[in-house]
Backbone as numpy.savetxt, mean C-alpha at the origin, in Angstrom:
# Nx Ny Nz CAx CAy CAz Cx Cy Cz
5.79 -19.52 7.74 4.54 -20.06 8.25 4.60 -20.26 9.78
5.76 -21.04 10.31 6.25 -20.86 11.61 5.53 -19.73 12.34
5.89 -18.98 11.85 5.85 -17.14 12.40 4.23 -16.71 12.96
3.52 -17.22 11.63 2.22 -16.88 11.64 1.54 -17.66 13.09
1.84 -19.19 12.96 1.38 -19.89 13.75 2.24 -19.79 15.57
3.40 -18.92 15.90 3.44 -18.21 16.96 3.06 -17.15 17.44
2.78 -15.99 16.32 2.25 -14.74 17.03 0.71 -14.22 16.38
-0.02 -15.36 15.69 -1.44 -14.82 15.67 -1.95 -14.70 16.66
-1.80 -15.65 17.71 -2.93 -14.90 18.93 -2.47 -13.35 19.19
-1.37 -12.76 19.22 -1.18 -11.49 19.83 -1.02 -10.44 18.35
-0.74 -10.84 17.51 -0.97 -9.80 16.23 -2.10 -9.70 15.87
-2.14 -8.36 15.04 -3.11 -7.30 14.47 -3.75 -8.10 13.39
-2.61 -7.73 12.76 -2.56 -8.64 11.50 -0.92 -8.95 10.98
-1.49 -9.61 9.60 0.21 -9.97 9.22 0.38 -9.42 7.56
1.47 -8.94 7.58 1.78 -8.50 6.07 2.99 -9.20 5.53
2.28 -9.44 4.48 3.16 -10.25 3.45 3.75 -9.52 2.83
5.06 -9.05 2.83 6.09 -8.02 2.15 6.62 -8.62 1.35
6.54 -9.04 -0.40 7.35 -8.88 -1.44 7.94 -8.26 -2.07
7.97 -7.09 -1.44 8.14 -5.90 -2.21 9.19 -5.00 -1.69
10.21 -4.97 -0.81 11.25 -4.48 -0.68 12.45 -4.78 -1.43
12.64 -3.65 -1.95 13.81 -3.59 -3.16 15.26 -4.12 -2.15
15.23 -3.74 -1.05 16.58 -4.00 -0.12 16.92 -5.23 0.13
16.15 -6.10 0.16 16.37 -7.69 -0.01 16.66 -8.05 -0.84
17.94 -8.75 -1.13 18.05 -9.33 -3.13 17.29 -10.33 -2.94
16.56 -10.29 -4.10 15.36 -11.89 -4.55 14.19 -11.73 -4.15
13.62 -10.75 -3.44 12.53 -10.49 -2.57 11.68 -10.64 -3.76
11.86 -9.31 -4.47 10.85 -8.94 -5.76 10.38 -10.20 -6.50
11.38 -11.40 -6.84 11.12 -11.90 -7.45 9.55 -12.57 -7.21
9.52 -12.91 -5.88 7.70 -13.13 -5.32 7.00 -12.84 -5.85
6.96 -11.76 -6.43 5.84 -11.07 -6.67 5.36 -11.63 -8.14
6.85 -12.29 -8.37 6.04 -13.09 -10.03 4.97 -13.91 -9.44
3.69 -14.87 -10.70 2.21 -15.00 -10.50 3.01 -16.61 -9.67
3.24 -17.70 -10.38 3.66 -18.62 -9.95 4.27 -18.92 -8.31
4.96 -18.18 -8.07 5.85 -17.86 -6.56 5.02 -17.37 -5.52
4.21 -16.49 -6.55 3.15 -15.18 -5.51 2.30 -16.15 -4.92
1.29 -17.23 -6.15 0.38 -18.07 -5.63 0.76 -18.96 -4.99
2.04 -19.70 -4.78 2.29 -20.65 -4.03 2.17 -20.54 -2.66
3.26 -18.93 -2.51 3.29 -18.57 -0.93 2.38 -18.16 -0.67
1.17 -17.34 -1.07 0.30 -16.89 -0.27 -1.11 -18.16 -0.13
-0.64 -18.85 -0.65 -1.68 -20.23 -0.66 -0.78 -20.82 1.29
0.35 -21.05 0.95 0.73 -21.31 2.41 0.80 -20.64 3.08
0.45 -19.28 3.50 0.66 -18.28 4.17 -1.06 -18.34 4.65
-1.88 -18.70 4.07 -3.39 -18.67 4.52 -3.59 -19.42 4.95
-3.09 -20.83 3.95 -3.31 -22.34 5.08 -2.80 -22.49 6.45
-1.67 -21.78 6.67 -1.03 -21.29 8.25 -2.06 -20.71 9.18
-2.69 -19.53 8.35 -3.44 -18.48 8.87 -4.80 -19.51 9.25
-5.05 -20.58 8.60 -6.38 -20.98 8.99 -6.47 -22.61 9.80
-5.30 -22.88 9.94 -4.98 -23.81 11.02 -5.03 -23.33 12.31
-4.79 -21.93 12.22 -4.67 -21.66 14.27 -5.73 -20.88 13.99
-6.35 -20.70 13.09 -7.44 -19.75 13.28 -8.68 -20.03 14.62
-8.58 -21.61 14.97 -9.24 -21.74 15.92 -9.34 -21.60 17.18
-7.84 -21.45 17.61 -7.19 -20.83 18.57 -6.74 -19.49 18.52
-6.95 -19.19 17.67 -5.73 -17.78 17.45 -6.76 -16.43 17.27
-8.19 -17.20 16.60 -8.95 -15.76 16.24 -8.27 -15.49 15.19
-8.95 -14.59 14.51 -9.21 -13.91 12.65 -7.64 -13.03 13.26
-6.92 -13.84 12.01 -5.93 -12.84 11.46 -5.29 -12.01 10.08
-6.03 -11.33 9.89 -6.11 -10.38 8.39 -4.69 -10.74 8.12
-4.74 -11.31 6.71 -3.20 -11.19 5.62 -3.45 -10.01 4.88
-2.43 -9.29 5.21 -2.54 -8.29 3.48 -1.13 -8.23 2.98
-0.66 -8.14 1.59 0.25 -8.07 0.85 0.65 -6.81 0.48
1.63 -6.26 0.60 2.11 -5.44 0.58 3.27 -5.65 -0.82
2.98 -4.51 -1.92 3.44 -4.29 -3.23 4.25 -3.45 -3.70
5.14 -3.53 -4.88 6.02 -2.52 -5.16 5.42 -1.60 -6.20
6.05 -0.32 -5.79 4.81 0.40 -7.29 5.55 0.79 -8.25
6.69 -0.18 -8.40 7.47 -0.47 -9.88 6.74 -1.88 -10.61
5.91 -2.23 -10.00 5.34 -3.37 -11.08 4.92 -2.59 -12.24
4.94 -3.34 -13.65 3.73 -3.37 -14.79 2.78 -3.39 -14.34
1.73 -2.72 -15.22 0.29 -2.94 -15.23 0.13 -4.20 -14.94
0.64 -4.90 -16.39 0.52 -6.52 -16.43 1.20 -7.61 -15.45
1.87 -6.89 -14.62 2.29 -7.89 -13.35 1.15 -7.63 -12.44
0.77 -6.16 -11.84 0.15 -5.77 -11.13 -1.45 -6.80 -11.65
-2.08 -6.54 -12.68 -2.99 -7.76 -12.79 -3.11 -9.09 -12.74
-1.39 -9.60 -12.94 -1.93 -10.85 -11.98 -1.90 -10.58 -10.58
-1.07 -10.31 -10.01 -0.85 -9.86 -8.64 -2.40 -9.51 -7.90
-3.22 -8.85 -8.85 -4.28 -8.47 -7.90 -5.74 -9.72 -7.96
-4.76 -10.32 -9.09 -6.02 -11.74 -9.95 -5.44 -12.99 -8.48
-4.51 -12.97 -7.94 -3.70 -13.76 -7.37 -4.01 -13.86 -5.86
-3.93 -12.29 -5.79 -3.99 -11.79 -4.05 -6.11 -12.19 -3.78
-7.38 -11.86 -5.27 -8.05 -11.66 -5.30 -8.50 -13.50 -4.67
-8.11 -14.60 -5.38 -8.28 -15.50 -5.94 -7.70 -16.25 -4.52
-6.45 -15.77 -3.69 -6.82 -16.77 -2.19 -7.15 -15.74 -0.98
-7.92 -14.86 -0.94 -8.84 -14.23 -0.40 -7.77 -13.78 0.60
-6.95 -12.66 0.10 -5.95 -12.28 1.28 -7.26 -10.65 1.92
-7.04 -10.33 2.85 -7.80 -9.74 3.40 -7.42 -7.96 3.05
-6.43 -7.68 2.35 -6.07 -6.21 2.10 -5.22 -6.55 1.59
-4.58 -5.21 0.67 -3.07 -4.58 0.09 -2.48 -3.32 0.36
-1.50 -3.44 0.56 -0.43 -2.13 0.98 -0.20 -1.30 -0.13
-0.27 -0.28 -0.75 0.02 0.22 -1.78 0.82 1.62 -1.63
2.36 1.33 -1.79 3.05 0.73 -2.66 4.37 0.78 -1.04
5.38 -0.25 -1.42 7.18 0.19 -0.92 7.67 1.49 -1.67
8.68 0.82 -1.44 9.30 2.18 -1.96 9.78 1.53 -3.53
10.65 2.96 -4.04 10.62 2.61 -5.17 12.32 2.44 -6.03
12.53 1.75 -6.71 13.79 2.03 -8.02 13.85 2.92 -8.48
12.72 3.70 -9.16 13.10 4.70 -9.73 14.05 5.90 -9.30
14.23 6.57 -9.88 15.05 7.85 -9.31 14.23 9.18 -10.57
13.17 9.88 -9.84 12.75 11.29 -10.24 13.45 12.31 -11.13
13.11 12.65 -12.20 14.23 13.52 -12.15 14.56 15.20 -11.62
13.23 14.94 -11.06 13.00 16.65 -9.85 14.03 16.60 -8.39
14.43 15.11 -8.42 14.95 15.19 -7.24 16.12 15.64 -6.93
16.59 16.45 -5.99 18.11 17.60 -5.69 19.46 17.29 -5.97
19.06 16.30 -4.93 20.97 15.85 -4.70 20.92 14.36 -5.63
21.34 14.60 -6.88 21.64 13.58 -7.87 22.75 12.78 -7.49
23.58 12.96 -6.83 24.38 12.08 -6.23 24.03 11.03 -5.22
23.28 11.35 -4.35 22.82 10.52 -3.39 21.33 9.72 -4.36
21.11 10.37 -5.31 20.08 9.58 -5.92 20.19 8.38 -6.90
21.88 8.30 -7.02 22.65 6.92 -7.81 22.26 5.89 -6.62
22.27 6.06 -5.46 22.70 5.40 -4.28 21.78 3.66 -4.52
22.07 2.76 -4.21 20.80 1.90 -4.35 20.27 1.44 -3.17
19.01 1.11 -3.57 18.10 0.94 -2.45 16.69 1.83 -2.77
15.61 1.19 -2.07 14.61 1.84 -2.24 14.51 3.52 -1.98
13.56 4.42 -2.77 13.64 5.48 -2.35 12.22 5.74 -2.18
12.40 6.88 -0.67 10.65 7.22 0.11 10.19 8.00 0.45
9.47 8.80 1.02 9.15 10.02 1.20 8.06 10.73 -0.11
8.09 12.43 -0.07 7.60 13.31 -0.82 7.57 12.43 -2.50
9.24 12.13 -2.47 9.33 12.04 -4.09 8.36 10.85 -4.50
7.87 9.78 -3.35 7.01 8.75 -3.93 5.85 8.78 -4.52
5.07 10.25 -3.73 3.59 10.46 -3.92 3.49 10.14 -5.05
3.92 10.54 -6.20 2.76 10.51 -7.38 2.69 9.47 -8.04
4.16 8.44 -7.97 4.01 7.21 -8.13 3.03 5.99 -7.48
3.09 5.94 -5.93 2.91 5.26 -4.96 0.72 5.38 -5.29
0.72 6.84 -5.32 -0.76 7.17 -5.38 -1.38 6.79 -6.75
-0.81 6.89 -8.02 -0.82 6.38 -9.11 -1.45 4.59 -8.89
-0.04 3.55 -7.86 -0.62 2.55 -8.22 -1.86 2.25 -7.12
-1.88 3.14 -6.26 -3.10 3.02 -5.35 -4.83 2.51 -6.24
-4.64 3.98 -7.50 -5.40 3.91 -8.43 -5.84 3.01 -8.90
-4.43 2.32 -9.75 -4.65 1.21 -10.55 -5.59 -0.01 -9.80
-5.01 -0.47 -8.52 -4.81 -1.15 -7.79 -6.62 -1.42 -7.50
-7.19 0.04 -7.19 -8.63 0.33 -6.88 -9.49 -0.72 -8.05
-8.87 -0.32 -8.95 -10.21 -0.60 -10.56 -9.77 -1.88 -10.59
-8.86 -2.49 -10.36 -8.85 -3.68 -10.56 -9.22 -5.05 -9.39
-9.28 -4.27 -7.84 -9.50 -5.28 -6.88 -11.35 -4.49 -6.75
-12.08 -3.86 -7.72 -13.53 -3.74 -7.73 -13.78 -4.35 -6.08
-13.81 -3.51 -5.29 -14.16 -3.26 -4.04 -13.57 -5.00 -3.25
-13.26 -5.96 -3.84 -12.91 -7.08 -2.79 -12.20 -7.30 -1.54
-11.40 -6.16 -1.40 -10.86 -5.95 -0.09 -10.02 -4.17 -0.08
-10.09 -3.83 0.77 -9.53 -2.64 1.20 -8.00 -2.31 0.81
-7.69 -1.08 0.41 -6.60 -0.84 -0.17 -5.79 -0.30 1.40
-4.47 -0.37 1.19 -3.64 0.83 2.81 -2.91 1.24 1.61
-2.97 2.76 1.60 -2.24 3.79 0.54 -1.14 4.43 1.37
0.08 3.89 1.25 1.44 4.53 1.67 2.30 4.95 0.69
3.51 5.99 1.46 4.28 6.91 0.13 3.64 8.04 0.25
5.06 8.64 0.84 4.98 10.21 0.58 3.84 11.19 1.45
3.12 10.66 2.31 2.20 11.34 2.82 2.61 11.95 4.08
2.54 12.90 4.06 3.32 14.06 4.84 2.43 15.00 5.02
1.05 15.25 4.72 0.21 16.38 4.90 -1.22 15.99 4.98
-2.25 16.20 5.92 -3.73 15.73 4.92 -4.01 15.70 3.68
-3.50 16.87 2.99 -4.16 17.06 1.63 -3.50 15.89 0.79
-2.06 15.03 1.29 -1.56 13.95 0.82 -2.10 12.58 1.22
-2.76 12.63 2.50 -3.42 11.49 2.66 -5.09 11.47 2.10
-5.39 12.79 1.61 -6.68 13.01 0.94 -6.52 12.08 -0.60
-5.48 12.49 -1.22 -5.25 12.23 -2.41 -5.47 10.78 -2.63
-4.60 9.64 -1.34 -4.68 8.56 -1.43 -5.96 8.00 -0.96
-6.48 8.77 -0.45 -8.45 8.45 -0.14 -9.12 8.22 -1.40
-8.72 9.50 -2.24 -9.64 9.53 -3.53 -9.01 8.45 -4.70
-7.86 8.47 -4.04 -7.57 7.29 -5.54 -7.80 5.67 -5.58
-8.23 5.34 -3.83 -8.70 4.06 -3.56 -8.31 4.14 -2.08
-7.76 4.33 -1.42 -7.40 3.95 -0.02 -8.28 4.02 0.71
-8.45 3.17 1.41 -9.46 3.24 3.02 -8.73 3.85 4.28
-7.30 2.84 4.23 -6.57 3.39 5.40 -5.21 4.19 4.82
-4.50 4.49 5.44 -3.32 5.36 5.75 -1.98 4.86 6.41
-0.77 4.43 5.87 0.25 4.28 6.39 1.33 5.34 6.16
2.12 5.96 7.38 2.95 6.54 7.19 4.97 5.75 8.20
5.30 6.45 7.37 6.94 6.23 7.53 7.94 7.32 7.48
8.47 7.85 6.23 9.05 8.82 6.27 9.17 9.67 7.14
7.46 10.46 6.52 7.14 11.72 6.98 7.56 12.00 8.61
7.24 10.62 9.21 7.31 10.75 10.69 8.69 10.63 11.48
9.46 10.32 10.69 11.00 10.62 11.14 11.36 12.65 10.85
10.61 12.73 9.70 10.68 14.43 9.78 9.75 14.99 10.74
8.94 15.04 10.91 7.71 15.55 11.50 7.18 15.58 13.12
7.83 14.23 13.06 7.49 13.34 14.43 5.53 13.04 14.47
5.55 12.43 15.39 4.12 11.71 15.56 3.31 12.66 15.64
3.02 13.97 15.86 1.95 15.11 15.85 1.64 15.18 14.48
2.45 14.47 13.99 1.80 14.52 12.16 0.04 14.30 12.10
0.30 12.73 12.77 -0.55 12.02 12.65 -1.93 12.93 13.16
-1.97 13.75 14.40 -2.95 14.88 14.94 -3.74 15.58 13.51
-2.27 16.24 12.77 -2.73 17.27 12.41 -3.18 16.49 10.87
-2.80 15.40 10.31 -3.59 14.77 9.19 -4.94 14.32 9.79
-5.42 14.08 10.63 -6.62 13.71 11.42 -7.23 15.39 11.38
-6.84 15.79 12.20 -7.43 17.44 11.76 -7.94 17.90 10.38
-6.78 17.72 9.44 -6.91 18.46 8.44 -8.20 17.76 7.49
-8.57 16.06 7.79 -9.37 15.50 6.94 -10.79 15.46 7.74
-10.87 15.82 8.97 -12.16 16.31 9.36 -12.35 17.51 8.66
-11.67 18.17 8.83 -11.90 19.86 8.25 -12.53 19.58 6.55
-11.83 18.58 6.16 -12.28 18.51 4.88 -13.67 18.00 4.81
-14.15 16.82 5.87 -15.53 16.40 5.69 -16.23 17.46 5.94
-15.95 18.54 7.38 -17.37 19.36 7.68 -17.18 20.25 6.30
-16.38 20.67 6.09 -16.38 21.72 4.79 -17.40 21.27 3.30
-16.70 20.00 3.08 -17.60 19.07 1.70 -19.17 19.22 2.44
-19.49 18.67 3.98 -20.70 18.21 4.59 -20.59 16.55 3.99
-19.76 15.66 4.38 -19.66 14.57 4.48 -20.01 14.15 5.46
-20.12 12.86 6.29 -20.56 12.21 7.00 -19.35 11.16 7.66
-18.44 10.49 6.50 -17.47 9.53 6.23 -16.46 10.03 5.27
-15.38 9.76 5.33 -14.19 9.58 4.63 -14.74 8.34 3.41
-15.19 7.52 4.24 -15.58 6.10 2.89 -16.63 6.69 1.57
-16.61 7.57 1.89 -17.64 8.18 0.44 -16.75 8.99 -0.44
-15.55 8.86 -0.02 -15.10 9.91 -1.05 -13.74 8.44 -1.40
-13.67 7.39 -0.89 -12.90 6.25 -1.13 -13.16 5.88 -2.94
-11.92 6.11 -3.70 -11.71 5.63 -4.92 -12.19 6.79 -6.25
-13.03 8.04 -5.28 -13.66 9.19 -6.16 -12.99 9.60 -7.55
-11.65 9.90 -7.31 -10.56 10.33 -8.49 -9.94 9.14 -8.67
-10.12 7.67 -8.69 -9.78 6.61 -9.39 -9.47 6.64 -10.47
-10.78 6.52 -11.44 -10.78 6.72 -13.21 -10.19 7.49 -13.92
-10.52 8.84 -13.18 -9.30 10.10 -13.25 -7.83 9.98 -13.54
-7.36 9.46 -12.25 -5.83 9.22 -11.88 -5.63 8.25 -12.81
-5.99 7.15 -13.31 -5.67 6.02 -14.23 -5.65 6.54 -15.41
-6.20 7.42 -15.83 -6.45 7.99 -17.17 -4.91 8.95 -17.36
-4.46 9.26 -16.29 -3.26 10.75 -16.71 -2.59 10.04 -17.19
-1.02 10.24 -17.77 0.04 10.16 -17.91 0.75 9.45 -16.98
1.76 8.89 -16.66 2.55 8.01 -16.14 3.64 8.79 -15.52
3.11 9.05 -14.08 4.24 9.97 -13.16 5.90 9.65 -13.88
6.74 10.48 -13.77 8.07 10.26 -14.14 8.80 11.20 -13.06
């Protein structure tokens, strides 16, 4: 809380990270009890300097190894003390079984990049139908191409976070995903990106359960 109440005047915003597997105990936050406590003090922080400090957006940032049934309280929780967005998703526990080097894939610690997409975009989905438009989704994981940050458009995302990709790629990524999703509006004859926000939602919730 400290934190909040020194650098809101000069931050964007602030993210509430429960969800890094690399911290032992982190996850545990994310249970409903723990989740509502801290983010109840994490707002009351946020709205003590708010008078000095100016509007500072909380968003929570999630693991996309939750249950369904965690993920609904989580979004009943995040919904219920009016955090201002969600990150969707960290990285993940799982280990793919498409992925190469099986040795380095025992390793522990979160894993990120390509192999996240279909998970990460999966809980983007979920995430959509259940926060029914109350605040804006940020769809991260695995996005390395427009047609990957398209995907997380249609399954709920407004905005776009990248990581990985940009240690491979370097920052011209960011150009050519900006490129590639104009190209996609004049082509459709869109106007906005926000019209095609959550399109393949119902869709994506309906498949099978990435593995």
């Amino acid at each position: 809380m400290r934190l909040i109440e020194l650098f809101a005047p000069v931050a964007s915003y602030f993210t509430i990270n429960v969800s890094s597997p690399n911290t032992p105990g982190l996850r545990d936050l994310q249970q409903s009890a723990a989740l509502d406590d801290l983010l109840a003090r994490v707002v009351d922080a946020r709205e003590r300097v708010r008078k000095n400090a100016g509007d500072s957006p909380l968003l929570l940032k999630i693991a996309p190894d939750l249950t369904l049934q965690e993920l609904d309280d989580v979004v009943h929780i995040a919904r219920s003390r009016r955090v201002d967005g969600m990150i969707v998703a960290n990285t993940t526990l799982s280990r793919p079984e498409t992925l190469r080097d099986q040795v380095r894939a025992k390793e522990a610690g979160g894993l990120s990049g390509r192999p996240l997409l279909r998970l990460s975009t999966r809980m983007v989905a979920e995430t959509y139908v259940r926060t029914e438009g109350a605040f804006p989704l940020i769809g991260v994981g695995g996005v390395d191409t427009g047609g990957a940050a398209l995907m997380k458009i249609r399954a709920g995302a407004s905005l776009i976070q990248l990581y990985s990709s940009l240690i491979y790629k370097g920052l011209g990524l960011v150009d050519d995903i900006k490129t590639d999703l104009l190209s996609t509006l004049r082509r459709t004859g869109r106007d906005s990106l926000a019209e095609i926000v959550g399109a393949d939602a119902a869709t994506i919730t309906a498949e099978p359960w990435p593995v």
